[in-house]
Backbone as CSV, one residue per row, in Angstrom:
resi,resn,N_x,N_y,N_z,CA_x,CA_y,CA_z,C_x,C_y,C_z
1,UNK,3.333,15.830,-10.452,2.612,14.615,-10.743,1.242,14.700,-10.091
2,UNK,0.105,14.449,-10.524,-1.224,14.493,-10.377,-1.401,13.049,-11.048
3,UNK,-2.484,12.467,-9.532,-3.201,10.973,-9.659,-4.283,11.509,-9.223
4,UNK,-5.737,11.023,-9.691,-6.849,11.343,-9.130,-7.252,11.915,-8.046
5,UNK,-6.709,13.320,-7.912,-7.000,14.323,-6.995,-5.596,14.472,-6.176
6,UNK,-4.073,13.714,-6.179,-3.595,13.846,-5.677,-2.566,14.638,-6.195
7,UNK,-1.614,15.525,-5.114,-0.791,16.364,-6.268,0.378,16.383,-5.120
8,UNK,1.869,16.152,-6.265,2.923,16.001,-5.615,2.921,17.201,-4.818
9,UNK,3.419,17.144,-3.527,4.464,18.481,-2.823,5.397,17.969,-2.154
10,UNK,6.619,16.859,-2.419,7.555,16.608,-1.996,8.549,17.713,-2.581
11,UNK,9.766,17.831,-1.646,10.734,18.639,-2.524,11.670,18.018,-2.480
12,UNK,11.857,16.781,-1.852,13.233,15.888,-2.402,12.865,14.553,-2.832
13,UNK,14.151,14.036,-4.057,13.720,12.946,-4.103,13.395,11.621,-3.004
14,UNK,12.578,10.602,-3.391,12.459,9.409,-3.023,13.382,8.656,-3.677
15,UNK,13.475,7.821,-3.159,14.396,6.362,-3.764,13.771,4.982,-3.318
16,UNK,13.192,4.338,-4.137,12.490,3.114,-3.687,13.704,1.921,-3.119
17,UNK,13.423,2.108,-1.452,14.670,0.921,-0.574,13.482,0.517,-0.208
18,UNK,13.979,-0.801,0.056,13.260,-1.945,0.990,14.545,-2.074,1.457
19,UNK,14.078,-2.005,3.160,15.067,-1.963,4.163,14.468,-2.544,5.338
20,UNK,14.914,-3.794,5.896,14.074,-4.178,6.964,14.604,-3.216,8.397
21,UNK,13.190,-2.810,9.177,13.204,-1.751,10.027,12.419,-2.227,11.406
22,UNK,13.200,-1.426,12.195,11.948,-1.749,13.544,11.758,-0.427,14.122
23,UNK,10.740,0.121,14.535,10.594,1.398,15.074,9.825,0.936,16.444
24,UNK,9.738,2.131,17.657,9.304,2.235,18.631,8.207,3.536,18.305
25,UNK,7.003,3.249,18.673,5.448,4.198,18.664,5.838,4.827,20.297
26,UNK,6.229,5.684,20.334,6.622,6.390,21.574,5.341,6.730,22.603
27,UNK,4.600,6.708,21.793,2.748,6.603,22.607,1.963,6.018,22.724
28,UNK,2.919,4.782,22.494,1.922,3.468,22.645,2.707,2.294,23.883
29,UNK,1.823,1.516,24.381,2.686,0.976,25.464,3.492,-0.050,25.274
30,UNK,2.592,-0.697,23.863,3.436,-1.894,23.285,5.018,-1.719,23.186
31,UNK,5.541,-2.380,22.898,7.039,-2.714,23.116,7.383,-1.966,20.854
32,UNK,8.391,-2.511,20.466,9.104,-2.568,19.325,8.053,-3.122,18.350
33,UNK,7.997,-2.704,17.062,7.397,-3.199,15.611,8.573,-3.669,14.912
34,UNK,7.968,-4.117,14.269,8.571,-4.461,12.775,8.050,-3.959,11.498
35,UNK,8.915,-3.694,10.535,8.682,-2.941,9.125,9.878,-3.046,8.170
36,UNK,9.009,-2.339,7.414,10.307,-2.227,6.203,10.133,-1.046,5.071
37,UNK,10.971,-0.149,4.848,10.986,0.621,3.986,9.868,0.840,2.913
38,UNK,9.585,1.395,2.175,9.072,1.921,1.191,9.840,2.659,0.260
39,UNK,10.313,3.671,0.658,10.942,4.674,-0.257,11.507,5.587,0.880
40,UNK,12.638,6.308,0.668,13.168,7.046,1.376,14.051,8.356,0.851
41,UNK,14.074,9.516,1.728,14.631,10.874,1.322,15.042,11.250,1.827
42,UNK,15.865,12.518,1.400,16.521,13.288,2.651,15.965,13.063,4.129
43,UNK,14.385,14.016,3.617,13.578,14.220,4.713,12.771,13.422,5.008
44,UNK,12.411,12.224,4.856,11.291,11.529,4.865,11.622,9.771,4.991
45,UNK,10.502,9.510,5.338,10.504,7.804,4.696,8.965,7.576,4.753
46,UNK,8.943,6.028,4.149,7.568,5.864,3.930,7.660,3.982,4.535
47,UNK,7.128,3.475,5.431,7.460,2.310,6.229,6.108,1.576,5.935
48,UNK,6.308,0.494,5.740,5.229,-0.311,5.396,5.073,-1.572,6.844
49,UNK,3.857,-0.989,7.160,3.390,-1.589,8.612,2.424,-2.665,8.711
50,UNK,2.331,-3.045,9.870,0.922,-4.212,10.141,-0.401,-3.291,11.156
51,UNK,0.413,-2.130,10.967,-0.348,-1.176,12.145,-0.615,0.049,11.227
52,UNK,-2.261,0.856,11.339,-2.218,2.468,11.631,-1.495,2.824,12.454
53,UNK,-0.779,3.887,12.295,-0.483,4.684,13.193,-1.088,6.634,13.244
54,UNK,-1.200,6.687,14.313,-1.647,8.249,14.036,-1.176,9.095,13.813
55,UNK,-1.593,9.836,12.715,-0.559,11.485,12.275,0.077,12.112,13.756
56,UNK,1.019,12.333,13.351,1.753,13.410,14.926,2.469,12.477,15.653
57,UNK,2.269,10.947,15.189,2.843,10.303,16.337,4.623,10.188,15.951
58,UNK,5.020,10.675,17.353,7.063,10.762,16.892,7.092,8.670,16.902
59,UNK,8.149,8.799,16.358,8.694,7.484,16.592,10.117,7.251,16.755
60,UNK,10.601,6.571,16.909,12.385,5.784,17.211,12.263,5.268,16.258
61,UNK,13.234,5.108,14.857,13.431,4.080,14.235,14.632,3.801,13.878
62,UNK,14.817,2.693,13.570,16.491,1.730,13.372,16.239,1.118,11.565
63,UNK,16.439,1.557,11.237,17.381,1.086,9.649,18.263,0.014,9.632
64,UNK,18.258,-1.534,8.966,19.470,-2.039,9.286,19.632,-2.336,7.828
65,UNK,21.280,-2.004,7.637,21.940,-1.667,6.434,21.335,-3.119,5.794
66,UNK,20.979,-3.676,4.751,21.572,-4.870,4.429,22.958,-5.498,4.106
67,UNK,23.651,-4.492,3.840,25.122,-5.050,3.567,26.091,-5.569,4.722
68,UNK,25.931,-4.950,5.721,26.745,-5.155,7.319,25.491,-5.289,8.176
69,UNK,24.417,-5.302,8.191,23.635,-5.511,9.526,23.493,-3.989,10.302
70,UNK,24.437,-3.023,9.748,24.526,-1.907,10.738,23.512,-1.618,10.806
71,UNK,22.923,-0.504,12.032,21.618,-0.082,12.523,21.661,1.443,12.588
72,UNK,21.120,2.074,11.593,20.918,3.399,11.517,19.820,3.711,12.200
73,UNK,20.068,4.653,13.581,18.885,5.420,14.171,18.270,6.853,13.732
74,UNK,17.126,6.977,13.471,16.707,8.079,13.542,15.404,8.379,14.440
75,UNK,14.946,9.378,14.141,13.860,9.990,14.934,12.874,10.789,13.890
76,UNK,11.740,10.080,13.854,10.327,10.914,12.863,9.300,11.011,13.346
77,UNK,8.288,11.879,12.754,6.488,12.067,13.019,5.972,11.631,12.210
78,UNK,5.002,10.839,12.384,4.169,10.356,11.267,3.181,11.574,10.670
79,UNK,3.292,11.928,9.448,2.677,12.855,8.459,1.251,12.044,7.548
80,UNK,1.584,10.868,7.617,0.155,10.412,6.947,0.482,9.155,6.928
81,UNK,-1.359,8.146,7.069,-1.054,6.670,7.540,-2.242,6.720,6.431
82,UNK,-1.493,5.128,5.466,-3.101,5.026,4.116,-2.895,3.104,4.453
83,UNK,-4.026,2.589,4.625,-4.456,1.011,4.630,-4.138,0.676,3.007
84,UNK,-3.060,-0.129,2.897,-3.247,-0.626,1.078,-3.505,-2.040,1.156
85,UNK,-4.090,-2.699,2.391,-4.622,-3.928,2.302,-4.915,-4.350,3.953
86,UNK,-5.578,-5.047,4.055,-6.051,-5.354,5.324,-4.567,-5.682,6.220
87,UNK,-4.548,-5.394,7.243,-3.043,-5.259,8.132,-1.931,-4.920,7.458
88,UNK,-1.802,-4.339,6.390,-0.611,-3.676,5.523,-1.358,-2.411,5.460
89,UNK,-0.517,-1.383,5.987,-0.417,0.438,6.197,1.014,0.605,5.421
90,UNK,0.696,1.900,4.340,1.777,2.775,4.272,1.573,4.044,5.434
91,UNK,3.099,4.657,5.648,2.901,5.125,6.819,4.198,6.547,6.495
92,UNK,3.953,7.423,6.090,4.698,8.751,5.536,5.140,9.289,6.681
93,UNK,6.389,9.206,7.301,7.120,9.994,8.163,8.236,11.357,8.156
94,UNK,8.052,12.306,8.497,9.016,13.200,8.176,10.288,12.835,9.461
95,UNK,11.499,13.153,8.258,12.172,12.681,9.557,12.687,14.182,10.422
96,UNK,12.951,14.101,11.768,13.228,15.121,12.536,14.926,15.419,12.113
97,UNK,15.702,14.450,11.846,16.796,14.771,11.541,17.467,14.466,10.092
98,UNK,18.420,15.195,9.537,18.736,14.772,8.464,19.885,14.143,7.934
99,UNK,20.272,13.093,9.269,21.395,12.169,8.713,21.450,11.234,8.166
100,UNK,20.398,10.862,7.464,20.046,9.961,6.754,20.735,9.885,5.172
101,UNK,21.124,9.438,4.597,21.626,9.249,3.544,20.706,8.916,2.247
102,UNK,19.638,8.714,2.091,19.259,8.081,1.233,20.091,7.284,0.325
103,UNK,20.648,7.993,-0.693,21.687,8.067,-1.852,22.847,6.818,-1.598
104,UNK,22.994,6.525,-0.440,24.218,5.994,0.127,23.618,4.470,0.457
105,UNK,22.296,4.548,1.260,21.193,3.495,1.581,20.599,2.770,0.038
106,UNK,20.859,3.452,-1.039,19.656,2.924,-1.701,21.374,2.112,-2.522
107,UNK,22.480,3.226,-2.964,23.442,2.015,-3.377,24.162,1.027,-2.354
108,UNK,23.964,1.125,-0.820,24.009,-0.383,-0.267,23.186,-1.494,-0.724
109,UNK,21.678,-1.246,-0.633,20.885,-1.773,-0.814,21.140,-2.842,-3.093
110,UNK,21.393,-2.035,-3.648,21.518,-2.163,-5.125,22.979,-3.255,-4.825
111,UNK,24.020,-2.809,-4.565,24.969,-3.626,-4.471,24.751,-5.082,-3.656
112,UNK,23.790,-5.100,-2.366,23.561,-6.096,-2.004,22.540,-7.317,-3.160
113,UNK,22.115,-6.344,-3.753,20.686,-7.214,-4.737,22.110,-7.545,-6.013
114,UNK,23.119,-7.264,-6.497,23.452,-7.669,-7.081,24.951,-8.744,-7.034
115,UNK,25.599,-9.144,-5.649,26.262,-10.044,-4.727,25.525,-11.100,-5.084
116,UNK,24.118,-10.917,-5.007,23.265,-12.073,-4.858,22.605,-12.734,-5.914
């Protein structure tokens, strides 16, 4: 896929979740954020912030299921931070580990939107 100069190099899919999230900026002194999903992959996620954050920066983040509240931890680097509106950042993280489910997250997420 090519958009005006941009050209895919993901190698796994995305899955568009909105997942409310809180991560810790491990290099910053502030305390906990708040966020929420974008899209998510094996390897990756994409978190929609009130903050830049800087490429390289690791983070703590917690996933909470919508269906049970559960809190999935992982651990990522931020790979690229883009402003899509004044205090709204997309924010491309690779994740360091790969227990993440996507596949599993995105039909919690679908089953919860349709309960409702």
């Amino acid at each position: 896929m090519e958009d005006a100069g941009f050209k895919e190099r993901r190698a796994f899919t995305r899955f568009l979740v909105k997942v409310f999230s809180r991560y810790l900026n491990l290099e910053a002194v502030a305390g906990e954020s708040h966020a929420q999903t974008h899209d998510v992959s094996v390897k990756g996620l994409c978190l929609l912030t009130k903050e830049a954050i800087a490429q390289g920066t690791p983070l703590d983040i917690w996933l909470q299921m919508p269906d049970n509240g559960e809190q999935i931890y992982t651990k990522g680097i931020v790979v690229w931070s883009m402003m899509v509106e004044p205090e709204k950042y997309r924010i491309g993280i690779n994740l360091e580990n790969t227990e993440l489910n996507p596949i599993l997250l995105a039909i919690k997420t679908i089953q919860v939107r349709i309960r409702h």
